[in-house]
C-alpha positions as CSV (number, residue, x, y, z in Angstrom):
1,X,-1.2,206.4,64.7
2,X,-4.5,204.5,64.9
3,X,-6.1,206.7,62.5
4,X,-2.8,205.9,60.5
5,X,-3.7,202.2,60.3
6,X,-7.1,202.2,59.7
7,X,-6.5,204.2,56.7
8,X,-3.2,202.1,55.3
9,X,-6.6,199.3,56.2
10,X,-8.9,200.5,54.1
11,X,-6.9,201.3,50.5
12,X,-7.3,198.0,49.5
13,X,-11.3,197.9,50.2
14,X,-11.6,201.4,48.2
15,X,-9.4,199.5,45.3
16,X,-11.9,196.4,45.7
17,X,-14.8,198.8,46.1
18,X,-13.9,200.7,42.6
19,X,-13.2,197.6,40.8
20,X,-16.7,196.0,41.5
21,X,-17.9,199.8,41.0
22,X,-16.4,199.9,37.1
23,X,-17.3,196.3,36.3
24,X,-21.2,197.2,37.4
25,X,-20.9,200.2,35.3
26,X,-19.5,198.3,32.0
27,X,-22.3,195.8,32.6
28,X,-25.3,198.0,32.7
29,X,-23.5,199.9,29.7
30,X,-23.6,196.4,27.7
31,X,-27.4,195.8,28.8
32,X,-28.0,199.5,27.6
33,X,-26.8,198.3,24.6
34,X,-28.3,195.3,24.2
35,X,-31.4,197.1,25.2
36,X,-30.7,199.4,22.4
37,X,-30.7,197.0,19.9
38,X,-33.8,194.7,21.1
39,X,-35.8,198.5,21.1
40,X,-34.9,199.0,17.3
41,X,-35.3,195.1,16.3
42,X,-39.1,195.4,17.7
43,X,-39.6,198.2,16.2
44,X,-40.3,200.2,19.4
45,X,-37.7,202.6,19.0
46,X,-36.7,204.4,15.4
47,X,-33.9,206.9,14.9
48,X,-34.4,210.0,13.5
49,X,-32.5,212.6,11.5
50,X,-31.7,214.6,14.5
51,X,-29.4,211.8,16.3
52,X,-31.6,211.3,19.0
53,X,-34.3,207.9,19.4
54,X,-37.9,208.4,18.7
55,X,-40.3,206.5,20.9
56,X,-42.1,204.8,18.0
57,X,-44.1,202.8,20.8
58,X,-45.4,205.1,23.4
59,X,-45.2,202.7,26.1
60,X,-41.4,202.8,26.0
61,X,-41.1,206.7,25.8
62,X,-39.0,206.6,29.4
63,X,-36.4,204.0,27.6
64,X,-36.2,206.4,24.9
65,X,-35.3,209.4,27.2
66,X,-32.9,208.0,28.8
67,X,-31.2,206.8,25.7
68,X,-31.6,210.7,24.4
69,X,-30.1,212.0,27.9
70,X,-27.0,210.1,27.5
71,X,-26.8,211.2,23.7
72,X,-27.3,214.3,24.4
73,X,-24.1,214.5,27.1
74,X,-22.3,213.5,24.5
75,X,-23.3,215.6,21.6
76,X,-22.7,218.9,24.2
77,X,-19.2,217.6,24.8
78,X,-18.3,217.6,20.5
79,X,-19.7,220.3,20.5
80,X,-18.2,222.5,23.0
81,X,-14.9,221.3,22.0
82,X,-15.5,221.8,18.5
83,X,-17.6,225.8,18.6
84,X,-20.3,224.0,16.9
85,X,-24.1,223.5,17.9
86,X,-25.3,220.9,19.1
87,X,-27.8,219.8,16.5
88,X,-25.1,219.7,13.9
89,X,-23.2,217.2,16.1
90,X,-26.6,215.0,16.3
91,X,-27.2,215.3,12.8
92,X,-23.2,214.1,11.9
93,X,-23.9,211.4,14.3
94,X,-27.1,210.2,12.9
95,X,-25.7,209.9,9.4
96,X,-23.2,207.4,11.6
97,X,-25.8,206.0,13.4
98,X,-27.9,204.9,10.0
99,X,-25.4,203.9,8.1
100,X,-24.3,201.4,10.9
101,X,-28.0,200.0,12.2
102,X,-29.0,196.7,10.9
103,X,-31.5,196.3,8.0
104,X,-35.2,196.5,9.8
105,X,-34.2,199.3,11.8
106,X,-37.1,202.4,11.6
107,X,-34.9,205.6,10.6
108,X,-36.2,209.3,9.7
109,X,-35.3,210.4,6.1
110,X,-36.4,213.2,4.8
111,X,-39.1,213.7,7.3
112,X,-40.7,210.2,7.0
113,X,-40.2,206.9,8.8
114,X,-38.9,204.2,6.4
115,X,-37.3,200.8,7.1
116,X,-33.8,200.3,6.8
């Protein structure tokens, strides 16, 4: 019975625990973001053709990877769900990507680096 109780006990603290769990998630999502964006404003960061970042300043290459490595997760999902290749789903998304960046942004056209 007392391993009853200490169970019934502890739901709450789980609920409390994923709550604070989800909202640290959400936030480091919106820094991520925000990251993002301060990357491509400085000109650090470009995007290329491919749908992936490309580390235009090499001292931020590790920012750039991770960006890549959560791209990449979700260009294999599309593309397991819809029998494509990956690179076809990176290449639909960076026609997104472009056509939604803000003027300034470095972006891959043809091969060569040009200002949005």
């Amino acid at each position: 019975m007392q391993c009853i109780s200490r169970l019934i006990n502890t739901k709450p603290l789980l609920g409390i625990m994923n709550a604070i769990l989800l909202a640290l998630s959400l936030c480091a999502t919106f820094a991520w973001a925000d990251n993002l964006e301060a990357l491509r404003a400085s000109g650090a960061i470009g995007e290329s053709h491919t749908g992936y970042v490309f580390a235009r300043d090499p001292a931020i290459r590790a920012e750039a990877d991770a960006i890549n490595t959560q791209r990449k997760a979700i260009y294999q999902e599309k593309a397991a769900a819809q029998g494509v290749s990956i690179d076809q789903v990176g290449k639909v998304y960076a026609e997104e990507i472009f056509k939604k960046v803000p003027a300034g942004t470095w972006i891959q056209v043809n091969g060569q680096w040009i200002k949005k």
